[in-house]
N, C-alpha and C positions, 0 to 999 in steps of 0.2 A: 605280846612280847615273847621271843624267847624259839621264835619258829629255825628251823631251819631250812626248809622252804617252804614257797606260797605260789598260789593259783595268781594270777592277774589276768584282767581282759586287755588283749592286744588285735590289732588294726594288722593283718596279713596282706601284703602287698605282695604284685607281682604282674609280670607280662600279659598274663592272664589270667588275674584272681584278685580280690577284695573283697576278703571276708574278716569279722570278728571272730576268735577261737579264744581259748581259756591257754594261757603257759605257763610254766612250774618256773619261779627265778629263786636265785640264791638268796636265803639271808644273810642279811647283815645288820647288825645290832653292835651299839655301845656295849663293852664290858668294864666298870669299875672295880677293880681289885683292891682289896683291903687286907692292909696288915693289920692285927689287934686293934680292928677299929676303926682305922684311920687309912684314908686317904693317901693309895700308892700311886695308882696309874692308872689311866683308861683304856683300852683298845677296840677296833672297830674290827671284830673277828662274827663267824658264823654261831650262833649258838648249836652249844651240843659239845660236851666232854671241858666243860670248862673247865671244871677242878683241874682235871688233865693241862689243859691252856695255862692256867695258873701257876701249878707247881712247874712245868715246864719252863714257864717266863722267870722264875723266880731263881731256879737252879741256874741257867744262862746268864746270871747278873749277878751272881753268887750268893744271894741270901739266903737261900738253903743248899744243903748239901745231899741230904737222906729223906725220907718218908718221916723221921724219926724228927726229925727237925721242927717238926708239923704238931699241933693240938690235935686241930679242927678245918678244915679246909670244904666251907660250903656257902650257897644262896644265902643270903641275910632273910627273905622272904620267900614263902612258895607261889606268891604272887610276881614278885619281880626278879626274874631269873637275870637281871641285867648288873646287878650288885652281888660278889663272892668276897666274902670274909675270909682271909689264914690267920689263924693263930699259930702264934711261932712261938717256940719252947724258950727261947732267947730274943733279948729286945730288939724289933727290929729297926733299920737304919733310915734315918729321917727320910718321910716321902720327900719327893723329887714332885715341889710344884709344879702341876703345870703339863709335866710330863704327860701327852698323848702319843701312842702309836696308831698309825694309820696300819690299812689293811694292804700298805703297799711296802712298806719295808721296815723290820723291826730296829732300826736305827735312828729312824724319823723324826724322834720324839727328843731328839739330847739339844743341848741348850746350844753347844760350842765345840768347835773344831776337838778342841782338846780332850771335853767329856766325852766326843766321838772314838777318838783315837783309844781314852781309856776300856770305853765300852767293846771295842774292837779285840782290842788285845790284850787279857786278863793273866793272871797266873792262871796257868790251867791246872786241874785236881791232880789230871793223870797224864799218862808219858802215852802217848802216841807213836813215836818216831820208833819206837820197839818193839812194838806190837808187832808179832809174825806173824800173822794172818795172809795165808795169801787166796789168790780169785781168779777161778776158771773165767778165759775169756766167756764161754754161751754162759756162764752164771752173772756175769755183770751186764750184760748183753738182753739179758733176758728177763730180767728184773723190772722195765720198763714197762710192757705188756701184764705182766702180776697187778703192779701197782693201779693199773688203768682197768684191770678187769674187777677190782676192787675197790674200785671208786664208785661207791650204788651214788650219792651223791651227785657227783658228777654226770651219769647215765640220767639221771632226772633232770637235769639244768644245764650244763652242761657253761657253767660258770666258778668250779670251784677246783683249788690246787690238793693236790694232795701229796703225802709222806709216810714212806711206808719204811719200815726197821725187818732188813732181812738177817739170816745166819749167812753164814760165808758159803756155805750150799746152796743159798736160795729159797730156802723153807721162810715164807711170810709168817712174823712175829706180831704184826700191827700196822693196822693203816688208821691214818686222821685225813678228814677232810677240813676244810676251810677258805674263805675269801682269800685271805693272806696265805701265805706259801710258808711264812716266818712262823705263823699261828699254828700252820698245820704240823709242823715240826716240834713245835715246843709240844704240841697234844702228845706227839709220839714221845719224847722222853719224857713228860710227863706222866704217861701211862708207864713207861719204863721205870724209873724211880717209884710210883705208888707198888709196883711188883718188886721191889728189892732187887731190878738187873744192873745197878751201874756200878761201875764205868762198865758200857757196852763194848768195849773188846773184842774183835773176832766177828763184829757185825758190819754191816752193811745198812748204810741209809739210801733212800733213793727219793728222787723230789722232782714233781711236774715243772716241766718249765726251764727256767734261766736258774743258775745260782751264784748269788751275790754273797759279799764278806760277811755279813748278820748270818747266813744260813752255815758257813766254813763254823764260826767262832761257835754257834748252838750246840753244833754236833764236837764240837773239839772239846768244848767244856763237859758234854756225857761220853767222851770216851771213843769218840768212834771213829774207827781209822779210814774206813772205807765209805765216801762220798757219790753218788753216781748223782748227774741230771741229764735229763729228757734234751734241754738245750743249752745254750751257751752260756760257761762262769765270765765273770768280771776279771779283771785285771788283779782287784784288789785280794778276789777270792781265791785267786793263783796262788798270790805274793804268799797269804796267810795260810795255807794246805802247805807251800812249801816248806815256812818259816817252823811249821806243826810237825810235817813228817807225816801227811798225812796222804791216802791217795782221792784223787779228785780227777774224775771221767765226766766231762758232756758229749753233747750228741750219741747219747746211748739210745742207738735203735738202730734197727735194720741188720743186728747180727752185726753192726761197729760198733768205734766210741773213740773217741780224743782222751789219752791220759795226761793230763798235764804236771802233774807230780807222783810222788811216789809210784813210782813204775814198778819196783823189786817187788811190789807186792800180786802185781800181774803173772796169773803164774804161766799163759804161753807169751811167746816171744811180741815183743811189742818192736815194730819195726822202727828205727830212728832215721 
């Protein structure tokens, strides 16, 4: 338990070929996270930087705010790296039976429309809409290829999302990898909060893939004004960037990108 990846024997097929070869696949493992004790959540994330995963998940749902907020934050065993205990300085708030997140969207796991909506849309710490931060088009543009040349991860398998916390120049701060897209993000401010950076202000996040409402509300809740992804946001993730003040570009690549909110933080001309 606890790999982040693995060898299998696989059957290679083709027009002209039928051989058995060895492939590197992603892991995926169960994570049970524990408040003082007890029974918070599961998730079905990659092993590797879980504490990261943990305080990440935790910050994003508000039960903690700081590093400080934290005891102890580790494996129950060094045998089953699939069980992370937090001890938190203050009580924390009754597990949520039941609650599992898949490794396909950090929302997945709420009971009802309504715990949905709450989970969606939290008071947030920090003020977003004010953050003056603004971003060379080749700097957001170019973020994309960072991220991917820093996916070793990824280079082996060629199954896992990744997120990486740039500065508003483009200097790479941290990348996480993960099955989950939602996972790989909490690792990054997870690691952000264990260094004492938040609220990220003045940064930039970037994310393989699509980006949905769960991945808007993660990075709003650490602060971060500036969202980029690889490919297409949701409707919902619009709605919540703009409601935030926050800016949100897909289709970043190829020296483009779609801004779909906060535009004033674009600093060459965004054409309407």
């Amino acid at each position: 338990m606890g790999r982040v990846s693995d060898r299998r024997r696989i059957l290679r097929v083709g027009p002209e070929q039928r051989r058995f070869r060895a492939d590197t696949l992603l892991g995926e493992e169960p994570l049970e996270i524990q408040l003082n004790g007890a029974a918070y959540t599961v998730t079905m994330r990659t092993p590797g930087d879980d504490v990261d995963l943990a305080l990440g998940l935790l910050h994003s749902e508000a039960v903690i705010s700081t590093a400080e907020d934290t005891v102890t934050a580790k494996h129950c065993t060094d045998s089953d790296l699939n069980v992370l205990d937090v001890t938190l300085r203050v009580t924390a708030p009754p597990p949520r039976t039941g609650f599992t997140v898949s490794s396909a969207c950090g929302a997945c796991g709420t009971s009802s429309l309504d715990a949905l909506w709450e989970y969606l849309t939290p008071r947030l710490r920090y003020e977003i809409a004010s953050d003056p931060v603004s971003v060379e088009v080749p700097v957001l543009t170019g973020v994309p290829e960072k991220l991917r040349a820093a996916q070793r991860t990824f280079s082996r398998t060629g199954g896992s999302h990744g997120a990486a916390l740039f500065t508003s120049d483009g200097d790479l701060l941290c990348v996480r990898e993960d099955v989950g897209r939602h996972n790989a993000v909490d690792k990054v401010i997870g690691w952000a909060l264990r260094e004492g950076r938040l609220p990220l202000n003045g940064n930039l996040l970037a994310v393989s893939g699509r980006v949905g409402a769960e991945i808007v509300q993660k990075a709003a809740m650490a602060g971060i004004p500036v969202l980029a992804a690889i490919s297409a946001p949701s409707t919902l993730a619009v709605d919540l960037a703009q409601r935030w003040g926050m800016t949100l570009a897909g289709f970043v690549r190829d020296g483009r990108c779609n801004v779909y909110s906060g535009f004033d933080r674009i600093a060459d001309d965004v054409t309407t």
